[in-house]
C-alpha positions as MATLAB code, in Angstrom:
seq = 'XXXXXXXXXXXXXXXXXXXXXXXXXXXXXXXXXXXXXXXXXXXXXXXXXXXXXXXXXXXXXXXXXXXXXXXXXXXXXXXXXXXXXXXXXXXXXXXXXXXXXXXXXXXXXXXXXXXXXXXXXXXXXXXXXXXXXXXXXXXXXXXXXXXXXXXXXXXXXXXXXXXXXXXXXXXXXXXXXXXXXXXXXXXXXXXXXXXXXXXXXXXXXXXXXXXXXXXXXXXXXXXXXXXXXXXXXXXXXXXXXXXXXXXXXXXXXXXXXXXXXXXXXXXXXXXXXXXXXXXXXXXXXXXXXXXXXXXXXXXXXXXXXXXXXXXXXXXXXXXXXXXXXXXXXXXXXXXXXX';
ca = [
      99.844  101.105   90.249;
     101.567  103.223   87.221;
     103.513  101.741   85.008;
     103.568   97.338   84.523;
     107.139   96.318   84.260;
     106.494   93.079   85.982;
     107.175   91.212   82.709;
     111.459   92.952   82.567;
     112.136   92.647   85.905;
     114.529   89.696   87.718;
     112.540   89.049   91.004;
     114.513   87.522   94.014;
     112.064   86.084   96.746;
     113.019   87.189  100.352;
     112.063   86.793  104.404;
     111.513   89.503  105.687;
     114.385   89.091  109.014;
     116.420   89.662  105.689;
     115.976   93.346  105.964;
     116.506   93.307  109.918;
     118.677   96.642  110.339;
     117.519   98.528  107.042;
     115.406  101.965  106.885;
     112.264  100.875  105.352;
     110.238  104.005  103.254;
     106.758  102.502  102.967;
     104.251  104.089  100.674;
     101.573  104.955  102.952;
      98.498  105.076  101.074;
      98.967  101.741   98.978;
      99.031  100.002  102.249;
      96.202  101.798  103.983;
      94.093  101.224  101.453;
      95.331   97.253  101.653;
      94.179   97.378  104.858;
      90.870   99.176  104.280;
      89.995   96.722  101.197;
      90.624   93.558  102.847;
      89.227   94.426  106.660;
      85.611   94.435  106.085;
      81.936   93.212  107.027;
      82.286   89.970  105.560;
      79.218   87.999  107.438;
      76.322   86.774  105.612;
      74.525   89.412  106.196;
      77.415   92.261  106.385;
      76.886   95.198  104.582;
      80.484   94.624  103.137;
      81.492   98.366  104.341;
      84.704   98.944  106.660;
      85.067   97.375  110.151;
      84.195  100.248  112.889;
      84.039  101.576  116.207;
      81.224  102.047  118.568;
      80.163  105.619  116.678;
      80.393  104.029  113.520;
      84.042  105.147  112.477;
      86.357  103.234  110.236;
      89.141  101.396  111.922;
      90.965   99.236  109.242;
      93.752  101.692  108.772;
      94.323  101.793  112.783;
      94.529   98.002  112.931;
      96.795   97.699  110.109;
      99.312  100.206  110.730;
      98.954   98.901  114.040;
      99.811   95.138  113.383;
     102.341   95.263  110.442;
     104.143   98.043  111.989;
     105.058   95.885  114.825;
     105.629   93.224  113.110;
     108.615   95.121  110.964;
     110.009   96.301  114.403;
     109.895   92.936  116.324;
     111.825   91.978  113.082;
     114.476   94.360  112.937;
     112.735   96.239  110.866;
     112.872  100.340  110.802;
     109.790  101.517  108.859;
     109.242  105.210  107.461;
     106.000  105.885  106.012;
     105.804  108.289  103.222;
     102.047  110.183  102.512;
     101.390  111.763   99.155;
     101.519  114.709   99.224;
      99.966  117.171   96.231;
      99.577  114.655   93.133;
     100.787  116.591   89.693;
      98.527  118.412   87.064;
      99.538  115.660   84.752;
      97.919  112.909   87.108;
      94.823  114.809   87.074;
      92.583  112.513   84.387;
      93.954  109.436   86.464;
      92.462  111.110   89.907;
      89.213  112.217   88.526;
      88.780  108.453   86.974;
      89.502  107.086   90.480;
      86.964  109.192   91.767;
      84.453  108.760   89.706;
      84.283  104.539   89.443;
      84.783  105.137   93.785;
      81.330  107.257   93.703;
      79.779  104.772   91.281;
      80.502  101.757   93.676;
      79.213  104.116   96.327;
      76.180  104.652   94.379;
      75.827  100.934   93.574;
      76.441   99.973   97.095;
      73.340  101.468   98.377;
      71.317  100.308   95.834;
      72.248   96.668   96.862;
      72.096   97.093  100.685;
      68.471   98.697  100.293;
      67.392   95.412   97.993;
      68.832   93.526  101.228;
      71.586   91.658   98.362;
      74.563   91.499  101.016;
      76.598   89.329   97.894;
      76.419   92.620   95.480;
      77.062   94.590   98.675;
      80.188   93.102   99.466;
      81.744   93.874   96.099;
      80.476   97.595   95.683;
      81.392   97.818   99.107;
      85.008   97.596   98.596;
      85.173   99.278   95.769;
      84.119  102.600   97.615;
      86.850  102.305   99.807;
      88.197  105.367  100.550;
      90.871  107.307  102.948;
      89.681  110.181  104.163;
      91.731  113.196  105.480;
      90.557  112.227  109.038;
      91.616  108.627  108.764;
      95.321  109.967  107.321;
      95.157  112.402  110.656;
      94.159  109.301  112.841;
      97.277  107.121  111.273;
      99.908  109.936  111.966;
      98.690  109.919  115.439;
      99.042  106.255  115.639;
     102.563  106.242  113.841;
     103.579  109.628  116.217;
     102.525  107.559  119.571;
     104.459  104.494  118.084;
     107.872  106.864  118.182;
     107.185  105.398  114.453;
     108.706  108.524  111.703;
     106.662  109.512  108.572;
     106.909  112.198  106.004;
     104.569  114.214  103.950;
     105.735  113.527  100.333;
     106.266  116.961   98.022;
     103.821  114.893   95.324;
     103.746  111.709   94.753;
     104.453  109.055   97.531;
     106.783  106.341   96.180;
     108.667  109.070   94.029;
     109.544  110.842   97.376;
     110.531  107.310   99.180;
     112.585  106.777   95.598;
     114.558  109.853   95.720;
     115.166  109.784   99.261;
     116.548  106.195   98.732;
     119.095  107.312   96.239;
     120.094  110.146   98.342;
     121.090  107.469  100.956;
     118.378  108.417  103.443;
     116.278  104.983  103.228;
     118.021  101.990  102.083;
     115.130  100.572  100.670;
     111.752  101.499   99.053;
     108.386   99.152   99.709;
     105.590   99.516   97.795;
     103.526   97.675   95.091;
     104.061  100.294   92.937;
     106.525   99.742   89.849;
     106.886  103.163   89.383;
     109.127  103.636   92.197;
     111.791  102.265   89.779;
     110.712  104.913   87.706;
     111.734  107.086   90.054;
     115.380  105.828   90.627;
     114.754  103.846   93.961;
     117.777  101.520   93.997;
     116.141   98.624   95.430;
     111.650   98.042   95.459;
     110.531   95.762   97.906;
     107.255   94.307   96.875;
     104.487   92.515   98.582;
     105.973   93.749  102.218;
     103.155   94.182  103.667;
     101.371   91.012  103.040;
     104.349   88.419  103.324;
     103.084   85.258  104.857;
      99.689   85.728  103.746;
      97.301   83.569  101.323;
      96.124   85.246   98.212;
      93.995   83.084   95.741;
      95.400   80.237   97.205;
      99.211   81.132   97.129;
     100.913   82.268   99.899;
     102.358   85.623   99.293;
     106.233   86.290   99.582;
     107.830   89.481   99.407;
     109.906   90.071   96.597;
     112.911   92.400   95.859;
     113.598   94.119   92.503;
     117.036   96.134   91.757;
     117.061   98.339   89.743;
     120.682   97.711   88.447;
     119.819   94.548   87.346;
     117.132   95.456   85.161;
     119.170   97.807   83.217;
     121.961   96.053   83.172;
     119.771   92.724   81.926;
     118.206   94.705   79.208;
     121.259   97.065   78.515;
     119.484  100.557   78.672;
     120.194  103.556   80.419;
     117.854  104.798   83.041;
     116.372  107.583   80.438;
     115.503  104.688   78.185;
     113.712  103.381   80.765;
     111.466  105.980   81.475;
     110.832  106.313   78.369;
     109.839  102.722   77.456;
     107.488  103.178   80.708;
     106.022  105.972   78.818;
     105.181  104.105   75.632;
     103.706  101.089   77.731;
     101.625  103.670   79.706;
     102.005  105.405   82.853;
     100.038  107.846   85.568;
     100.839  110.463   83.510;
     100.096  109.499   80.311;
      98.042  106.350   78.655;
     100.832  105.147   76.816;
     100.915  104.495   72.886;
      98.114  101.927   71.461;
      99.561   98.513   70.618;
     103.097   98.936   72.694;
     103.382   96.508   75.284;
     107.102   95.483   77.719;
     108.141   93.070   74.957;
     107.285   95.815   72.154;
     108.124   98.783   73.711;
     111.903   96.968   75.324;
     112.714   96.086   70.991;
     111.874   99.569   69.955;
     114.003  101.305   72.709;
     117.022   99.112   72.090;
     117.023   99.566   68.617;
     115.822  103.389   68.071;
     116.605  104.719   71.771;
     114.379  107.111   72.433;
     110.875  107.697   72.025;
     111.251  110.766   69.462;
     113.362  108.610   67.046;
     110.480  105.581   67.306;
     107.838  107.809   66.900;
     109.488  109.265   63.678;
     110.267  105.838   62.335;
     106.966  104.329   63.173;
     105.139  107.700   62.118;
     103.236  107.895   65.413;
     102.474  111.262   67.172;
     104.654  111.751   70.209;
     103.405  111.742   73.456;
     101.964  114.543   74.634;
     103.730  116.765   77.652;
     106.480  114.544   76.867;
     109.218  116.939   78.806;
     107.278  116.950   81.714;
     106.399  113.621   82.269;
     110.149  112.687   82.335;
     110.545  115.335   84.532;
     108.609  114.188   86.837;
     110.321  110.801   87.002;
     114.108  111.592   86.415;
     113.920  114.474   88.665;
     110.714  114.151   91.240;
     110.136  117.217   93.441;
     110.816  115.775   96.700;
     110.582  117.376  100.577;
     113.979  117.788  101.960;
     113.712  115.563  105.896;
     116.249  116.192  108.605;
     115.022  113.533  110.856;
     113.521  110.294  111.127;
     115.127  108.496  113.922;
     112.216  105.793  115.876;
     111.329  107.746  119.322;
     109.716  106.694  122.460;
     106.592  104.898  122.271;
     103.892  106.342  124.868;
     102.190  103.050  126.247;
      99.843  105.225  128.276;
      98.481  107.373  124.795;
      98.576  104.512  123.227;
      95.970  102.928  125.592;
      93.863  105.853  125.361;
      93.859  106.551  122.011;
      93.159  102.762  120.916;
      91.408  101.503  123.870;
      89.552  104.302  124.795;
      89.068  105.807  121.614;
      88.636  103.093  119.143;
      87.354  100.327  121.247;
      90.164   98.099  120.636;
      90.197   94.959  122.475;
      93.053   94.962  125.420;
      94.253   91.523  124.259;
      95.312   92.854  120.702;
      96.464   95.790  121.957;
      98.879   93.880  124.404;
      99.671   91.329  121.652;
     101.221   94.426  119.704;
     102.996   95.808  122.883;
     104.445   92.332  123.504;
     106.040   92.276  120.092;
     107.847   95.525  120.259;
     109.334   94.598  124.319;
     110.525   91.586  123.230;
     112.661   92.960  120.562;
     114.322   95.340  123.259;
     114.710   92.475  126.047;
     117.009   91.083  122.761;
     118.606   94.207  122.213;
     118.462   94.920  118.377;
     116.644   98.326  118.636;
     117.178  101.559  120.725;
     114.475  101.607  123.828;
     111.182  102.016  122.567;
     108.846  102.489  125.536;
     109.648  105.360  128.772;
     108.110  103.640  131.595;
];
């Protein structure tokens, strides 16, 4: 998730028809692994792993892309997903972390299912979620027989969807991730992907943040913001102890950078320091020459899914429904060759 600037930022709730007509770059992993936390063996006596085929394959990711993807077009709605690509040296302590709690739940997962406690299962169980090369494959296939575009990020995911947004090439950026701001993305869409649904109780709306706004609310310059993100703590470095938003926000506005804090509070300065605002003032990012929607192939699709994956016919037609019925009202250029 990076860097927590929920506490600075002006959020403005929004429906989603709002961004009928917009580009959408959608970081591709958050939302997969949405999907693959949430779709699960949930049953008394389920094991709490991933929902699956007939040979025992995971199929959260297929349904999800599947369902929310169609969703955005019958809306208006052009989505471009954006994979990670290589993640930098820097986020290397961050990855191994990840890793290591994922093989722990793994390990703890087994434990419970062999001592038949399905409750302890169901919480290890999501925990060692994971998306695997081969699931990544299987959602570019999905995406590709769509006529859906996605891109293979340089590094990191939502700093390639934030570059390409200032360059003009999405108009917006969706991900949970705050450190999309980070990365200059003019506009973060939050909580796209689960709009309408319940969460502890709540129902869940999506949210959009501008960037603008938040530095012209707390009068800094984008530089300053990186480097308060820094101090609070970030992918690429744990932050300085005892520096929160509130903190961190007084001490930029009144010293303006981190070197001149550090000096006045007679802390050590953050190590890599040139680097890590590198990486977020000026992210490596793939150049793209196209990502115009294409033709759907109903008859792949049917295959793949049906055939494939053992998806049911009815929620497979439910999707193909959905994206007719936004060309029988004309918003989007034909989607299916029949």
């Amino acid at each position: 998730m990076g860097c927590n600037l929920r506490d600075l930022v002006e959020k403005h709730p929004i429906e989603l028809k709002s961004l009928a007509g917009k580009v959408v770059g959608i970081d591709a992993f958050l939302v997969a692994f949405q999907f693959i936390t949430s779709m699960r063996n949930r049953g008394p006596e389920g094991d709490g792993g991933p929902l699956s085929d007939s040979k025992g394959r995971p199929t959260p990711h297929l349904i999800g892309f599947l369902e929310r993807t169609t969703t955005m077009i019958e809306l208006g709605l052009k989505p471009v997903y954006i994979f990670d690509g290589e993640h930098p040296e820097l986020k290397a302590d961050v990855i191994k972390a990840r890793s290591s709690r994922r093989a722990e739940a793994k390990k703890k997962w087994k434990e419970a299912l062999a001592a038949g406690d399905y409750q302890r299962a169901q919480k290890y169980g999501q925990q060692s979620a994971e998306y695997t090369p081969e699931m990544q494959a299987q959602t570019k296939k999905l995406l590709d027989l769509l006529g859906v575009p996605w891109v293979d990020a340089s590094a990191e995911g939502e700093g390639q969807a934030a570059v390409m947004a200032k360059r003009g090439e999405l108009d917006i950026v969706a991900t949970q991730d705050w450190d999309a701001l980070l990365y200059g993305s003019p506009v973060l869409i939050r909580n796209l992907m689960s709009h309408g649904k319940k969460r502890m109780g709540r129902l869940v709306t999506a949210e959009r943040i501008v960037l603008s706004e938040l530095l012209s609310k707390h009068e800094i310059s984008m530089e300053q913001l990186v480097d308060l993100a820094i101090m609070i703590g970030t992918d690429f470095h744990p932050g300085i102890k005892g520096i929160g938003p509130k903190t961190g926000l007084k001490l930029i506005k009144e010293h303006g950078d981190i070197e001149t804090i550090c000096a006045a509070k007679e802390r050590a300065i953050p190590e890599n320091l040139p680097e890590i605002r590198e990486l977020f003032l000026n992210h490596p990012c793939r150049q793209v020459t196209e990502m115009k929607q294409g033709i759907a192939n109903e008859n792949d699709l049917r295959r793949f899914l049906l055939e494939d994956f053992d998806f049911s016919e009815q929620r497979l037609e439910r999707n193909l429904k959905r994206l007719k019925g936004r060309l029988r009202r004309g918003g989007q250029p034909t989607l299916f060759e029949f």
